[in-house]
N, C-alpha and C positions, 0 to 999 in steps of 0.2 A: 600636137595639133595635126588636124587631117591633111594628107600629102597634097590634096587638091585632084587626084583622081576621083572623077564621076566618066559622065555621059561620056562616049568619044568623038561628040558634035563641039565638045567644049576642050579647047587645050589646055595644058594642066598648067601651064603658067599664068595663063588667063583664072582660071578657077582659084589659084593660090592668089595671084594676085586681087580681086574682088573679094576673096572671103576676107581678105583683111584690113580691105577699107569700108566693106561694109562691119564689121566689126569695130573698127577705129570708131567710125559716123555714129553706130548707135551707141557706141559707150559712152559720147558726149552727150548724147540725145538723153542715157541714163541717168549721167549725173547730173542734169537738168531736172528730170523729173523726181529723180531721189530727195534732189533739194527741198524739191516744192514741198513734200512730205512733211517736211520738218518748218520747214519756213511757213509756208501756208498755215497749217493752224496755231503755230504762234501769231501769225498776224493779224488773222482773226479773233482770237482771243482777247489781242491788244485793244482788236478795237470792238470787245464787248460781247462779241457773240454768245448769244446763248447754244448748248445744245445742236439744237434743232435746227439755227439758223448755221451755226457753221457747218452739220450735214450737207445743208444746202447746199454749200458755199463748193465743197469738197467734192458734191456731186456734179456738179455745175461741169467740172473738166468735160467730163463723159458723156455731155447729150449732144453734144455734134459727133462724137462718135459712133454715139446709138443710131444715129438716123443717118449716117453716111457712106458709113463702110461696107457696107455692099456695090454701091453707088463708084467708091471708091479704089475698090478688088477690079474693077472694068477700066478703070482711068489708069493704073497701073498698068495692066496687059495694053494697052491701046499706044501710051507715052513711054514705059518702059520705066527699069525701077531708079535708075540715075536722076533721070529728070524728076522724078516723082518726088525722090530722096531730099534732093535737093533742094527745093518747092517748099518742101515739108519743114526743113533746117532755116528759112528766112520767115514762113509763118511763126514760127516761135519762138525769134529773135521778138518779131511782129509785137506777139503776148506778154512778153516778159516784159519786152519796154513799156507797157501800158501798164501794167503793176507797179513798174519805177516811179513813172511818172505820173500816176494819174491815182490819186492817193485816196483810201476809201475802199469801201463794198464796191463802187460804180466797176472801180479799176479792177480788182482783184477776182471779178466776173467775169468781165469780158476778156484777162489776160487766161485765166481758167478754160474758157472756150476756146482762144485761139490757141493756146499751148493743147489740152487736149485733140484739136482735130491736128496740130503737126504733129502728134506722137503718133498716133495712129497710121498718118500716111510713111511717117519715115518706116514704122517697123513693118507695117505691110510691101512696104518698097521692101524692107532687106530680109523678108521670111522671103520673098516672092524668088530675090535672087538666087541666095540659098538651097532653097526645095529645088531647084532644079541644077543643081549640082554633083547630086548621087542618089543610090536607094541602098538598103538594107542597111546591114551595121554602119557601112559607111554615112550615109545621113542621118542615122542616129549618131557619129561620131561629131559630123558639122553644128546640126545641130546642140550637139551637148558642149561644145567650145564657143558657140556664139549666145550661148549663152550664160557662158563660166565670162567671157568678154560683160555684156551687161549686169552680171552679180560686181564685177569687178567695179562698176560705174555707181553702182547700187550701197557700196560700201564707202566710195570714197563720198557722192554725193551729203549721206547724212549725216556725215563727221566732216565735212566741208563748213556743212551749214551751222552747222550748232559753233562752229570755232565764228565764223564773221557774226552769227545775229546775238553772241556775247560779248563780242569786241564792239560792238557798235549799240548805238540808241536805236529802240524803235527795229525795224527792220534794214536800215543804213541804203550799202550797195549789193547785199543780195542778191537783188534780180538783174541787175545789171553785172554781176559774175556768170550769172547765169545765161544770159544773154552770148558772151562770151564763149562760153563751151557750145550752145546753140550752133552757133557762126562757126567755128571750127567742125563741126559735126556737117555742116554745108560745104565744107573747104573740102573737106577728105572725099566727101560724096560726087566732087567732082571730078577726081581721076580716074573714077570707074569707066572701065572699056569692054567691048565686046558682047557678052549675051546680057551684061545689065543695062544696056541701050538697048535693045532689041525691043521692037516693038512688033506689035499679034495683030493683024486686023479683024476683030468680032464683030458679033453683031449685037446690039443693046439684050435680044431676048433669049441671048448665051449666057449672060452674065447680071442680069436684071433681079430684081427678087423672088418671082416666080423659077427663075431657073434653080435657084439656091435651094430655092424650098420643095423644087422635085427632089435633088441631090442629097435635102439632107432626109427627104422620106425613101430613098430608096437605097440610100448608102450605110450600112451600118459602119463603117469607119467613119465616115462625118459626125453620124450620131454620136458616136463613143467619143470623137475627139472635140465637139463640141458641150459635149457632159461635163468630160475633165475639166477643160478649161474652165467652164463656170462654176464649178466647183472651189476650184484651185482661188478662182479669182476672189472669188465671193469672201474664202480666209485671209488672202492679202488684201483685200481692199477694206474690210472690218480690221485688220490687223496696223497696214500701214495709214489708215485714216484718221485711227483713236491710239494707237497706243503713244503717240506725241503728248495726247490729251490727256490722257491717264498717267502717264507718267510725270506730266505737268501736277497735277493734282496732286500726286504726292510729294512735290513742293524739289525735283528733283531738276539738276540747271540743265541749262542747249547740250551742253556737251554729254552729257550720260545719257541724255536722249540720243544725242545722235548717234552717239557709241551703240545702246543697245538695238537702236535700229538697223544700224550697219553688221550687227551682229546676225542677222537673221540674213541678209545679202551676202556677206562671206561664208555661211556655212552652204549656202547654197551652190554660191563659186567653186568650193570644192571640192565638191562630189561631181558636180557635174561632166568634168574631163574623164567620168568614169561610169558616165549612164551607161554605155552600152553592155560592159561589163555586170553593172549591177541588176541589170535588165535580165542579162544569162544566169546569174547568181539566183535572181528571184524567180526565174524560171519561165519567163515572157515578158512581155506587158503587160498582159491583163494582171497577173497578179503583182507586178510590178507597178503601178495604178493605184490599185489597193492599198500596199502598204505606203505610200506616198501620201495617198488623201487619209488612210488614219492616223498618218504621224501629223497631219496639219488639226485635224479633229481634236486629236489630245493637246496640243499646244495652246489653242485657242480654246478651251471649254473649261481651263484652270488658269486661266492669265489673270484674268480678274479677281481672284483670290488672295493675292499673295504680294506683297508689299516691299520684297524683300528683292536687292539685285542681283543675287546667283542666284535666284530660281526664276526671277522673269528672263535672265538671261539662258537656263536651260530652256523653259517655254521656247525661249525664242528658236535655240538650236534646233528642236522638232519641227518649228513652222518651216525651218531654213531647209531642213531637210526634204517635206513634203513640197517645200513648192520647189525645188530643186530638180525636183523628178516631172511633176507633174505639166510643167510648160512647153518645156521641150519633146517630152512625149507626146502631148496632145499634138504638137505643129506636125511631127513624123509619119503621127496616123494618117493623121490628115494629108499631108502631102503624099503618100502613098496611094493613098486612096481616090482618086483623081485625076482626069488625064488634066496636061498641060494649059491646055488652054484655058482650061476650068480652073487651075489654081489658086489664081488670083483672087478671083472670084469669092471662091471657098476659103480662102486663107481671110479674104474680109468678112464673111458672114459667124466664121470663128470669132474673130474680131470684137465684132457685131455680139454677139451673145457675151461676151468678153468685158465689153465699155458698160452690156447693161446690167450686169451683176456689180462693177463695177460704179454704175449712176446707184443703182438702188441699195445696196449695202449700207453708205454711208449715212443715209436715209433710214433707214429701215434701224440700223444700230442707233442711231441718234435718237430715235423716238422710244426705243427700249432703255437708254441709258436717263431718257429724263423720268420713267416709270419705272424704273427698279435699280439703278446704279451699273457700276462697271461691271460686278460681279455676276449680274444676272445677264447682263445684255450679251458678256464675253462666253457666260456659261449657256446659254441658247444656240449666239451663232456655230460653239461646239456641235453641240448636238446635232443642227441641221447638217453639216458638215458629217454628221456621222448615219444620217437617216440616208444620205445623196449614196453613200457609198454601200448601202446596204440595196437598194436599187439597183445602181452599177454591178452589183455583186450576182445580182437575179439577173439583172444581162447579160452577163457573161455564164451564167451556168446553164443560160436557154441556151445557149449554141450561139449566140455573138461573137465570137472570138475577135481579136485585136488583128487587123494587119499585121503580118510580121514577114 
């Protein structure tokens, strides 16, 4: 783990100390949302959904994301990311108990919304703290530990769920487990001290959406590092949306769903403690990038083929790999690329492109999967995934280069 040297504004105790209650906070936060993965479209399915409508249902999370997180990159710098975090972890207690208790589509919408916009506030609270912790290897090192932490949340979460929503009728206490790790993810967010209270006084047309959209036209680091992400996103959110469903269909129980879900989170977790490394290994970023978004391409462009649980579990190991690389590099660019005050900012409008591959995937696969089945809709979103990266590949050989 990183020693907690960065900036020399920040003392290393202080910096050791926050990276690992912002770490603690969102690994709750993850296996919150990991659950939902595996919960959610069982319980739609329970109750009927076709297709289309549980797209819906799935996409639902991500549109107060789509339209806030910019909005909410300014509310960060201004409040600071403790308070923000924090905020974030009682919203989504908020969602979850509406799911419990409020039974039906009405529920499972509106807890969708309010759990989507706290995920968003909490991780933009703790990219926000983080990025300003170090640069070079070194914050690719933070980076790639705080997010070996959330693989870690990512794995327990979908082996979590699949164990209580087979012990139980129905969806039982679920969301109310959930809820639980929610609150503990607010508990831990409250010890943070020092630069993660730190509040910025901006101004609205520093951090607004005209500001972002100067930024992201005149930054090729913003650009590249909000390309990756929506790429990266666009295979996990086709990936963790349907393959619940898919492998439902093949008449397979909670648990080997949640097992092979959990499988594509832990191979991610372990590489990660070694981006920086495999970064030099592949000889930058940029082409470190590259082979990250075509091991997500290949994973997802043959999923749907194959019927069989060692080969959707190898699929998965590729997906696990690409997005493994891919997230944490994207936040790195970006955070490099950017002065301070601007970060937050940009770290939400990454965000922001982020939730909306994320709203429209499940959407967009959903209406392919009722006009041509698994196999065509999983063998598409390959391909797109492999069209993104042949573009990225033209930008980078026009003289783009990656922050490094």
């Amino acid at each position: 783990m990183p020693d907690g040297s960065g900036p020399a504004a920040i003392p290393a105790a202080e910096a050791r100390r926050n990276f690992f209650l912002v770490c603690l906070a969102l690994t709750f936060c993850f296996i919150v949302y990991s659950m939902l993965i595996v919960a959610v479209p069982v319980y739609g399915l329970r109750l009927g959904a076709s297709p289309l409508v549980l797209g819906a249902i799935l996409s639902s999370q991500y549109l107060l994301p789509l339209l806030l997180a910019i909005p909410l990159g300014g509310v960060v710098t201004r409040y600071g990311g403790r308070a923000t975090l924090v905020a974030g972890a009682f919203i989504m207690v908020a969602g979850l108990l509406a799911m419990h208790f409020w039974y039906g589509y009405s529920g499972l919408v509106l807890g969708q919304l309010l759990v989507g916009l706290a995920h968003l506030q909490m991780v933009l609270s703790a990219q926000t703290i983080i990025s300003n912790l170090g640069t070079g290897p070194r914050l690719e090192q933070y980076f790639g530990w705080y997010s070996t932490w959330l693989s870690g949340g990512q794995v327990v979460g979908p082996l979590l769920a699949g164990v209580l929503l087979t012990a139980q009728q129905g969806v039982g206490d679920v969301f109310l487990v959930m809820a639980l790790f929610a609150l503990l993810g607010g508990v831990a967010g409250l010890w943070l001290t020092g630069q993660a209270r730190e509040r910025l006084a901006i101004r609205r047309r520093e951090t607004g959406f005209r500001a972002q959209w100067a930024l992201m036209r005149t930054s090729r680091g913003v650009q590249l590092s909000v390309l990756v992400t929506a790429v990266g996103m666009f295979a996990l959110g086709v990936y963790g949306s349907y393959l619940p469903v898919y492998l439902e269909s093949l008449a397979m129980s909670p648990v080997v769903i949640g097992v092979l879900v959990s499988l594509r989170a832990g191979v991610s977790m372990l590489i990660r403690p070694f981006m920086a490394r495999m970064i030099a290994l592949a000889g930058g970023r940029g082409p470190a990038v590259l082979l990250a978004l075509g091991s997500l391409s290949a994973g997802l462009t043959f999923l749907g083929f194959s019927e069989q649980i060692v080969i959707i579990g190898i699929l998965a190991v590729l997906i696990g790999i690409g997005s493994g690389l891919t997230q944490p590099l994207s936040m790195v660019i970006l955070a490099e690329s950017v002065d301070r005050e601007k970060r937050s900012g940009a770290l939400g409008m990454r965000l922001m492109a982020n939730r909306a591959i994320h709203f429209l995937a499940p959407l967009v696969f959903g209406l392919m999967l009722e006009l041509g089945g698994f196999a065509l809709a999983f063998g598409l979103s390959g391909l797109a995934v492999a069209v993104a990266i042949l573009g990225m590949r033209r930008l980078l050989e026009a003289g783009h280069q990656v922050p490094s």
